[in-house]
C-alpha positions as CSV (number, residue, x, y, z in Angstrom):
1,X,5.4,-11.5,7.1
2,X,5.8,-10.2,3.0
3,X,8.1,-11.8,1.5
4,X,10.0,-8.8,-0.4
5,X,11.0,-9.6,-4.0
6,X,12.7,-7.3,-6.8
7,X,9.3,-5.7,-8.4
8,X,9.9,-6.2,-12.2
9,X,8.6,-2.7,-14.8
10,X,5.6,-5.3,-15.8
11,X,4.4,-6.2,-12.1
12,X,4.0,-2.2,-11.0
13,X,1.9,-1.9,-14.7
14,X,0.3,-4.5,-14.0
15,X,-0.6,-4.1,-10.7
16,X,-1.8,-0.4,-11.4
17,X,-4.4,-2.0,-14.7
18,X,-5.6,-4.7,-12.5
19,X,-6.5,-2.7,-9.0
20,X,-10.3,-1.6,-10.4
21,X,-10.8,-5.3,-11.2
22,X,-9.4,-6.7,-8.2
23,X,-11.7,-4.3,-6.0
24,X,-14.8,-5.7,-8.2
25,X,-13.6,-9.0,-7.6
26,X,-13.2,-8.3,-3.8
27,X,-16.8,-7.2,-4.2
28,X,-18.6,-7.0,-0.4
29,X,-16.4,-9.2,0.9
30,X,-15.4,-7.4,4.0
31,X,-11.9,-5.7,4.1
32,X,-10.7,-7.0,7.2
33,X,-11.9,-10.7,6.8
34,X,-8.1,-12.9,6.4
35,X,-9.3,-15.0,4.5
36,X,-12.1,-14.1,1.3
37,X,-14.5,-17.3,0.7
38,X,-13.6,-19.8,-2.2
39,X,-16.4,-17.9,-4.6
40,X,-13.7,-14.7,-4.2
41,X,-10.8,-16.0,-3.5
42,X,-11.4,-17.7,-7.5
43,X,-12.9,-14.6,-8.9
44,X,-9.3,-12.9,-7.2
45,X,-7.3,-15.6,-9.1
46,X,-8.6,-15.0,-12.4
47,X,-7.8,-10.9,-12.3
48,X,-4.7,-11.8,-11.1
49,X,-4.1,-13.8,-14.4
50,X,-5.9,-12.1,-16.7
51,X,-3.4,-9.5,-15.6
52,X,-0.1,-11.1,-16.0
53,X,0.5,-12.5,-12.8
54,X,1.1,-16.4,-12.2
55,X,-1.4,-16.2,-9.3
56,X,-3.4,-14.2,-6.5
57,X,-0.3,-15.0,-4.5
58,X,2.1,-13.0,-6.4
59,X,-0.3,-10.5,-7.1
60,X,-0.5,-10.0,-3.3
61,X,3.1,-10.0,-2.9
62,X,3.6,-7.8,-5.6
63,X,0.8,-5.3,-3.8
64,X,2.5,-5.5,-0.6
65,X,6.0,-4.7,-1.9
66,X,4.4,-1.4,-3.8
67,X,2.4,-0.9,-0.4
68,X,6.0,-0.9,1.1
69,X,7.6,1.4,-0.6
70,X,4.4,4.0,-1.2
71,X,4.8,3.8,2.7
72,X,7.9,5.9,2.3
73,X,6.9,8.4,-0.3
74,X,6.0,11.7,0.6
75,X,2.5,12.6,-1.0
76,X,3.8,16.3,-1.6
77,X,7.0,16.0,-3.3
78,X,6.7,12.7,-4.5
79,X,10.4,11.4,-3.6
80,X,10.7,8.6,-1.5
81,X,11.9,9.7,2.0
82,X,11.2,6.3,3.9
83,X,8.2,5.6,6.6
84,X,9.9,6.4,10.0
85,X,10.8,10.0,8.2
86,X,7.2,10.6,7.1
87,X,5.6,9.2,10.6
88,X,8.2,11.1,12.3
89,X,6.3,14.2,10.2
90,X,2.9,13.2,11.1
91,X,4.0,13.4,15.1
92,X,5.3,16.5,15.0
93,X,1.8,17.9,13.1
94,X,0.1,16.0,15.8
95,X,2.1,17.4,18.7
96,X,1.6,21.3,16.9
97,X,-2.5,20.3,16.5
98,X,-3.6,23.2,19.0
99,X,-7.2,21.8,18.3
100,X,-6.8,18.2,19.3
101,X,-8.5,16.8,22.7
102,X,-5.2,15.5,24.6
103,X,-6.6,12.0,24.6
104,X,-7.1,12.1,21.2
105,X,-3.6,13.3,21.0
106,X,-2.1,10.7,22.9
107,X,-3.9,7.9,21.3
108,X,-3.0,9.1,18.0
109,X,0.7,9.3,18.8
110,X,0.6,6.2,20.6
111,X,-0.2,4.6,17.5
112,X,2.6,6.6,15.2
113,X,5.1,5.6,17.6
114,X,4.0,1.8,17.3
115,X,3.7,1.9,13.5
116,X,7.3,3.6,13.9
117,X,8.5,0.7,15.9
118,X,6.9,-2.1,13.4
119,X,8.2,-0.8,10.1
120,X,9.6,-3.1,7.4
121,X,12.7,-1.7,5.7
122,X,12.5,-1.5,1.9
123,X,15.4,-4.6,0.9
124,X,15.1,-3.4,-2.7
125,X,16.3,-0.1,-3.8
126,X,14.9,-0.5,-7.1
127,X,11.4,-0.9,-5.8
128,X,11.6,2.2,-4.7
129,X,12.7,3.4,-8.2
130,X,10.1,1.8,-9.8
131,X,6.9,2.6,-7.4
132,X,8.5,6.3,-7.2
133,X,8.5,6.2,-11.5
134,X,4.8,5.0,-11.2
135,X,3.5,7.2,-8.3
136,X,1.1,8.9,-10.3
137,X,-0.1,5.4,-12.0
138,X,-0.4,3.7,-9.0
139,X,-1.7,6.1,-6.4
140,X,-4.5,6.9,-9.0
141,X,-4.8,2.7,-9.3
142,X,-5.7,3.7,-5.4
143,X,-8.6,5.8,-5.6
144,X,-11.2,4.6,-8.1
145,X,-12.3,7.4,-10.1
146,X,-16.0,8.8,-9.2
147,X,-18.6,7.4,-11.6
């Protein structure tokens, strides 16, 4: 699983400057592919370092750390009220969705209840400061602007 490490001011900058690059550097390969090919995996290496970190590896840690704790944050006020809270939110939309099928329904809480059941608590309270600090920053670093 991560390995969940104290995110330093620099690695959530960082991180947020580099995410354009590394999506260029991901390129086609697909998403859901473990492992990229060695063409990739050294084009993913050099944005990592031209960006401060010591190597894809940390970068990926430090991604998965920030994924963490975005995890928790609710979108609307921008605090960070932790995963189960804000899954437990998106069940009780989905139980209130008059307009949902009742299989849909059921699969979709099926899966709520299992991400529920899988989460990873945040080790690090200062993550959370620090991702919360950098919302804006890193949930824009998210969805590359439109050309």
């Amino acid at each position: 699983g991560l390995e969940q490490v104290q995110l330093t001011e620099d690695q959530v900058k960082h991180y947020a400057e580099s995410f354009a690059d590394m999506q260029a550097a991901m390129g086609d390969a697909p998403a859901d592919s473990a492992e990229p090919d060695a063409k990739t995996m050294a084009k993913l290496e050099d944005v990592a370092k031209k960006h401060g970190f010591k190597d894809f590896s940390e970068y990926n840690t430090v991604a998965g750390n920030i994924s963490l704790v975005l995890d928790g944050v609710d979108p609307d006020s921008k605090t960070y009220v932790g995963a189960e809270k804000l899954i437990g939110k998106s069940i009780a939309e989905v139980k209130a969705d008059k307009q949902m099928k009742e299989a849909d329904r059921k699969a979709a809480l099926a899966e709520l209840e299992a991400q529920q059941k899988t989460l990873t608590p945040v080790k690090n309270p200062g993550n959370i400061e620090l991702v919360v600090k950098n919302y804006d920053r890193l949930t824009g670093a998210e969805q590359p602007a439109a050309k």
